[in-house]
DRENKELUM-948320 format. One record per atom (N, C-alpha, C, O): atom name; x, y, z; residue in three letters. Coordinates in nm, 2 decimals, always signed. Last residue first. Layout:
% residues N
 at      X      Y      Z  aa
 CA      X      Y      Z ALA
...
//
This chain:
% residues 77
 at      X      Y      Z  aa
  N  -3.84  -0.84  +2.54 UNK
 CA  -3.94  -0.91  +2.39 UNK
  C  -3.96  -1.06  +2.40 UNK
  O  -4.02  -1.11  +2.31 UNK
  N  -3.82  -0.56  +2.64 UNK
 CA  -3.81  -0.74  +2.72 UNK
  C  -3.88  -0.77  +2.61 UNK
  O  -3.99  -0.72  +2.60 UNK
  N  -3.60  -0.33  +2.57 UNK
 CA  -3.73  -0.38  +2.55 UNK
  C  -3.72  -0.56  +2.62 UNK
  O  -3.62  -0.64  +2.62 UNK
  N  -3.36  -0.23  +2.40 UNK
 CA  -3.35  -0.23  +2.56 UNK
  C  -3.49  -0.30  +2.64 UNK
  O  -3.49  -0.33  +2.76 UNK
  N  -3.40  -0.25  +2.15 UNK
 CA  -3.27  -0.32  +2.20 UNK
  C  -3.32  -0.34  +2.36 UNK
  O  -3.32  -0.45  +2.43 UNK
  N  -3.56  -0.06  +2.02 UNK
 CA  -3.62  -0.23  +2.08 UNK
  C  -3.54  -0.28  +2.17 UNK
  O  -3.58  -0.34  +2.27 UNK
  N  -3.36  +0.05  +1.80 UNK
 CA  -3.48  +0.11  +1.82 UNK
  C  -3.52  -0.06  +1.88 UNK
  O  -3.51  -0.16  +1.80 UNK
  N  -2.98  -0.06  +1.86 UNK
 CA  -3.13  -0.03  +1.78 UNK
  C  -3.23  -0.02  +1.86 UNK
  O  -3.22  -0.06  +1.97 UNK
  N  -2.65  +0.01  +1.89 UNK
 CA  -2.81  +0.06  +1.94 UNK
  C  -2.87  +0.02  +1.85 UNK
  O  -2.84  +0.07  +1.74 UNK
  N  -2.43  -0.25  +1.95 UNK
 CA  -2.47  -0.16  +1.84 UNK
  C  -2.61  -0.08  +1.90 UNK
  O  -2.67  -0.16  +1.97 UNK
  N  -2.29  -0.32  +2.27 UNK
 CA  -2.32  -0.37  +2.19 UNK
  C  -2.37  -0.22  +2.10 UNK
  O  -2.38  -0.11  +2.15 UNK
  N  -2.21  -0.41  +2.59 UNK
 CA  -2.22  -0.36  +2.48 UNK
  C  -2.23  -0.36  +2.35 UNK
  O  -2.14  -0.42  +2.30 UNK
  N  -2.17  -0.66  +2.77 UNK
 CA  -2.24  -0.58  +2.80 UNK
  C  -2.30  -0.48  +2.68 UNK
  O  -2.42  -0.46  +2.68 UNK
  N  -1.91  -0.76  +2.67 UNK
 CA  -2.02  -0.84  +2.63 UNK
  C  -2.14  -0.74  +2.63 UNK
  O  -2.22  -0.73  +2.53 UNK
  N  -1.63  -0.59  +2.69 UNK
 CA  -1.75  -0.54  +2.60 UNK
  C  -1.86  -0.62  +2.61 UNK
  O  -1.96  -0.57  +2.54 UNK
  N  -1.47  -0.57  +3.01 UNK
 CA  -1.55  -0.65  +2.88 UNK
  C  -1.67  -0.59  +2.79 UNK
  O  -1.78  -0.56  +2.82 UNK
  N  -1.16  -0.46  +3.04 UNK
 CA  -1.30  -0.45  +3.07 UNK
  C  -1.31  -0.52  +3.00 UNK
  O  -1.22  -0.57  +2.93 UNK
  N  -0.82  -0.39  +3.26 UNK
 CA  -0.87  -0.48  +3.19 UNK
  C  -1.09  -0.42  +3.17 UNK
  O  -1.14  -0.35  +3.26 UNK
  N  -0.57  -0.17  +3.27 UNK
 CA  -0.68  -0.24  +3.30 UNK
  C  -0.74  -0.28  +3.20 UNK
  O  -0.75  -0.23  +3.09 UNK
  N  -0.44  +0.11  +3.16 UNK
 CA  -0.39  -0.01  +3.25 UNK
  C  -0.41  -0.11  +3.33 UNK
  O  -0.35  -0.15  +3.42 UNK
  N  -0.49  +0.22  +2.95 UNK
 CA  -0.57  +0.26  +3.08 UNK
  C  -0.50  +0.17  +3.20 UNK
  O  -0.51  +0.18  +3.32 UNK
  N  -0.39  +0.14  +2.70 UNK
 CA  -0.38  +0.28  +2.77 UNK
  C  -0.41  +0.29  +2.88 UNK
  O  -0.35  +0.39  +2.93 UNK
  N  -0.44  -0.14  +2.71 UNK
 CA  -0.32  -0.07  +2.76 UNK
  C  -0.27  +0.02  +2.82 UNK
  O  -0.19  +0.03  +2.91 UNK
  N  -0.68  -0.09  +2.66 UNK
 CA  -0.66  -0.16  +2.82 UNK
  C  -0.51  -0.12  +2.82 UNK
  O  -0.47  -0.07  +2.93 UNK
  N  -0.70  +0.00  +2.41 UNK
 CA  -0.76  +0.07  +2.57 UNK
  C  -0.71  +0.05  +2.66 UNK
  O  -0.69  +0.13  +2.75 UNK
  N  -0.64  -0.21  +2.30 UNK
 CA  -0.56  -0.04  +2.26 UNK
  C  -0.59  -0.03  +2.39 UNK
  O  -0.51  -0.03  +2.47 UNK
  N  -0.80  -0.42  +2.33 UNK
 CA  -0.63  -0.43  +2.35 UNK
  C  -0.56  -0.30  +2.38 UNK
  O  -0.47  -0.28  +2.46 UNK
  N  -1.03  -0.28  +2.21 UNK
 CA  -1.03  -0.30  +2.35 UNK
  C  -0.84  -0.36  +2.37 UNK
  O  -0.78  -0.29  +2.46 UNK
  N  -0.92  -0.30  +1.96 UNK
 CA  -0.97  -0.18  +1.99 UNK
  C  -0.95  -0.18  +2.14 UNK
  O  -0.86  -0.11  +2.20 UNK
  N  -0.93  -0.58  +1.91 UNK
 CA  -0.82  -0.50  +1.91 UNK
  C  -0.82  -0.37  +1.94 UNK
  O  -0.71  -0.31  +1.93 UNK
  N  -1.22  -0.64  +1.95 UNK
 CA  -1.10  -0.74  +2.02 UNK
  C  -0.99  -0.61  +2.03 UNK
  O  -0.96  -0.54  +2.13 UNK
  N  -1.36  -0.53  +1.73 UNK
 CA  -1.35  -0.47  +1.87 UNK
  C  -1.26  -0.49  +1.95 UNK
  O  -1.21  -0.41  +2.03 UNK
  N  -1.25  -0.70  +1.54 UNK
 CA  -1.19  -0.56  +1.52 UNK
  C  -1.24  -0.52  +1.62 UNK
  O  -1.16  -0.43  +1.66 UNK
  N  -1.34  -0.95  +1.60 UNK
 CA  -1.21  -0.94  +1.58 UNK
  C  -1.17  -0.77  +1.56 UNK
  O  -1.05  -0.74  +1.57 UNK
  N  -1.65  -0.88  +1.60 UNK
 CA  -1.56  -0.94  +1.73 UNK
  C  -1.36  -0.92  +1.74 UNK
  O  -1.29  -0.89  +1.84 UNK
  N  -1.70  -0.85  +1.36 UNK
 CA  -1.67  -0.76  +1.44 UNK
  C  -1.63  -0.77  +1.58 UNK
  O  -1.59  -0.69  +1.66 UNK
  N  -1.47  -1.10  +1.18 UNK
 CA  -1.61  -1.08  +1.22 UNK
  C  -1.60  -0.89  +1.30 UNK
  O  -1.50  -0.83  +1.28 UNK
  N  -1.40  -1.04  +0.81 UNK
 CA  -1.34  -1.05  +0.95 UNK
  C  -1.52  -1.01  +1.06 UNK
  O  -1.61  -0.93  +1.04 UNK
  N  -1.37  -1.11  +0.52 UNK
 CA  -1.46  -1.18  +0.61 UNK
  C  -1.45  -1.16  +0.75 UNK
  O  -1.48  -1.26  +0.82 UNK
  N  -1.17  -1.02  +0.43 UNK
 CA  -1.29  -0.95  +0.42 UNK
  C  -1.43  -1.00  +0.51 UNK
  O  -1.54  -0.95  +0.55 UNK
  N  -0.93  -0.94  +0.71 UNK
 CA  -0.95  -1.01  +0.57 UNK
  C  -1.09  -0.99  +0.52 UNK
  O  -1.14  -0.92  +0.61 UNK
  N  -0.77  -0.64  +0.81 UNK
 CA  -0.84  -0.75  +0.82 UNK
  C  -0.89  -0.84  +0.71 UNK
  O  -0.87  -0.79  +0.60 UNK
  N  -0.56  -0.38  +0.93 UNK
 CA  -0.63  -0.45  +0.79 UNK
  C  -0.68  -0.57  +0.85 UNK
  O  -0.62  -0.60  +0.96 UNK
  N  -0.48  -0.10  +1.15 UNK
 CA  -0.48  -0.23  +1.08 UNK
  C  -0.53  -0.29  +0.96 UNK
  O  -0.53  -0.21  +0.87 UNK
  N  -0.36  +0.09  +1.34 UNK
 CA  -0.41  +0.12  +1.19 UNK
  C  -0.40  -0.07  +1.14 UNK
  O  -0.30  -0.13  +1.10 UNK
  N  -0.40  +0.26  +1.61 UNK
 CA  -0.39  +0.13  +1.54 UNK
  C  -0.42  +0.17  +1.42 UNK
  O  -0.51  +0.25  +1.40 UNK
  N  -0.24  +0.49  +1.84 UNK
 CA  -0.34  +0.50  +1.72 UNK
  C  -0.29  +0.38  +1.67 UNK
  O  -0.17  +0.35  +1.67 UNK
  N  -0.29  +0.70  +2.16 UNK
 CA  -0.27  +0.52  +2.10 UNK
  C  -0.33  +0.53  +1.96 UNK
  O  -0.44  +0.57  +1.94 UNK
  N  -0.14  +0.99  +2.29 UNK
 CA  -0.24  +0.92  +2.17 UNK
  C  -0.18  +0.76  +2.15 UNK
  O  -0.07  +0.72  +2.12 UNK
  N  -0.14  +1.26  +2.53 UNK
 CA  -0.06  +1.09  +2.47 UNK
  C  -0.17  +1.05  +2.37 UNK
  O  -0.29  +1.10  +2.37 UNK
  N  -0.24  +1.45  +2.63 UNK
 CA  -0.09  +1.47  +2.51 UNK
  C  -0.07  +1.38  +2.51 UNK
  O  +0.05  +1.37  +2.47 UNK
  N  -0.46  +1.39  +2.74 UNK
 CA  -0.36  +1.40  +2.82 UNK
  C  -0.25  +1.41  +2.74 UNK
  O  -0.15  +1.38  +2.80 UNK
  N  -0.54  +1.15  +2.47 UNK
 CA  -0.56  +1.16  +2.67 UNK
  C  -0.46  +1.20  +2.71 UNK
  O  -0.36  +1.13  +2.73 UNK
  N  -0.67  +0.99  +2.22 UNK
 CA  -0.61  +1.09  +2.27 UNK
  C  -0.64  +1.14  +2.42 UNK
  O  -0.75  +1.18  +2.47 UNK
  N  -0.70  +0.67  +2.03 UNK
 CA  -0.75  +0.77  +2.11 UNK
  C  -0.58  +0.84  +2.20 UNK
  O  -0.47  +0.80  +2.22 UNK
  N  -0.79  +0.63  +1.68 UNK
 CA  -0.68  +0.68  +1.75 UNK
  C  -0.77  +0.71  +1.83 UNK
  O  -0.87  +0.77  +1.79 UNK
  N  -0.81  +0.38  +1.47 UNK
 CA  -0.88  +0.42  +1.57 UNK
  C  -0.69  +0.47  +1.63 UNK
  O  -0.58  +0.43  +1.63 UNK
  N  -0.88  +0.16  +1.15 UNK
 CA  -0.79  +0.29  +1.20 UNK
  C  -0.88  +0.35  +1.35 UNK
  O  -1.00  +0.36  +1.34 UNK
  N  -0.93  -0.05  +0.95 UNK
 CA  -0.99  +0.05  +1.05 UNK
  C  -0.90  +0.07  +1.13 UNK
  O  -0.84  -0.02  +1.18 UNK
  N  -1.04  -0.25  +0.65 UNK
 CA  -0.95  -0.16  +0.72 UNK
  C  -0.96  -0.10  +0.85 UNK
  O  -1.08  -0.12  +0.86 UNK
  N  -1.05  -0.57  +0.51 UNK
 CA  -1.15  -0.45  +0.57 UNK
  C  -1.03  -0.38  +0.65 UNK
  O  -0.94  -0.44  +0.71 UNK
  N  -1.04  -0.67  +0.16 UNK
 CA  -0.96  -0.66  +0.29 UNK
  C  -1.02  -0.55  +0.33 UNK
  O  -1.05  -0.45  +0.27 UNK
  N  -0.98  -0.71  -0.12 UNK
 CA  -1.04  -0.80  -0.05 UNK
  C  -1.01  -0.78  +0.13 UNK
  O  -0.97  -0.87  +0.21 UNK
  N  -0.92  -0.46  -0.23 UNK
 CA  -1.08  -0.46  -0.19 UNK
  C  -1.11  -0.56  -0.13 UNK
  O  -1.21  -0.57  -0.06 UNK
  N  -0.69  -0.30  -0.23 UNK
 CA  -0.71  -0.40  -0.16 UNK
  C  -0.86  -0.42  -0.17 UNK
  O  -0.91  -0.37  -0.06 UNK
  N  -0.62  +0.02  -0.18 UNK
 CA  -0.63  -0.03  -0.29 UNK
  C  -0.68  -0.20  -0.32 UNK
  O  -0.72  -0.23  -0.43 UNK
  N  -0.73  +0.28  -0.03 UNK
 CA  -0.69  +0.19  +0.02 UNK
  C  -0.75  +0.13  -0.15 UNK
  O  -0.85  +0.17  -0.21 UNK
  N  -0.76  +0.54  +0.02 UNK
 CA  -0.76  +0.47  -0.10 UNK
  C  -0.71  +0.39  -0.11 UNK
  O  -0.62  +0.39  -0.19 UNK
  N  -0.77  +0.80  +0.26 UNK
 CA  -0.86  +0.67  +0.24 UNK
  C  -0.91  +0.61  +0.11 UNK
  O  -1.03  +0.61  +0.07 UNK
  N  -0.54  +0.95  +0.26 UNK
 CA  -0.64  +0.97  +0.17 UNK
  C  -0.78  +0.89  +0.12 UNK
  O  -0.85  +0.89  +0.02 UNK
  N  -0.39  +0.80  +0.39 UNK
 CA  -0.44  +0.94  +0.45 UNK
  C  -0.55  +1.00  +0.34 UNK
  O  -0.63  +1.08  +0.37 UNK
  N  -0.35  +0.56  +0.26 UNK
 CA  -0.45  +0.56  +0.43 UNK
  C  -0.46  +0.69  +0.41 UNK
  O  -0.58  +0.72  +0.40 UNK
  N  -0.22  +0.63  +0.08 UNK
 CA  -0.32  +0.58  +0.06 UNK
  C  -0.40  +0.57  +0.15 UNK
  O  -0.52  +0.58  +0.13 UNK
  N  +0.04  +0.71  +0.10 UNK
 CA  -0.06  +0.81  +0.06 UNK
  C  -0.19  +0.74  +0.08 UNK
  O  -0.29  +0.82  +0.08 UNK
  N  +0.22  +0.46  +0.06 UNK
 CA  +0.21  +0.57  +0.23 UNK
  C  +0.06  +0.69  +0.24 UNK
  O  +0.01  +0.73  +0.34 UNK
  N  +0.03  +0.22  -0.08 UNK
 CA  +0.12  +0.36  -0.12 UNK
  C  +0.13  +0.41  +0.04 UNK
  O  +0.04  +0.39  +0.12 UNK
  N  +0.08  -0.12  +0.00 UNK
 CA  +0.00  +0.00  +0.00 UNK
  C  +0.09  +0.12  +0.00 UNK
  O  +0.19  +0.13  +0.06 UNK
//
């Protein structure tokens, strides 16, 4: 991949999911820039999101609790 290509989000790879997360705290920043295969679940790209965190933070959490919002989500069905 060109060096140009993430900053200009043209990523050339179609068979492959991308995502990029920077957090910022305090004049420090964690930033991942990864690739994934196209089939990657979203378990595998929160997985590494939450790796970033816990670093930063110096502890451990669990996402099961969390999840996407929809209109019902919170409803006893």
């Amino acid at each position: 991949m060109n060096r140009f290509d993430d900053f200009f989000g043209l990523e050339t790879d179609e068979d492959k999911a991308y995502m990029t997360f920077t957090f910022k705290n305090n004049g420090c920043s964690t930033r991942i820039s990864n690739e994934y295969p196209y089939d990657c679940t979203w378990k595998e790209v929160l997985d590494d999101v939450v790796k970033a965190l816990e670093g930063e933070f110096g502890y451990s959490f669990s996402l099961e609790d969390f999840g996407i919002y929809y209109d019902g989500k919170d409803k006893d069905e």
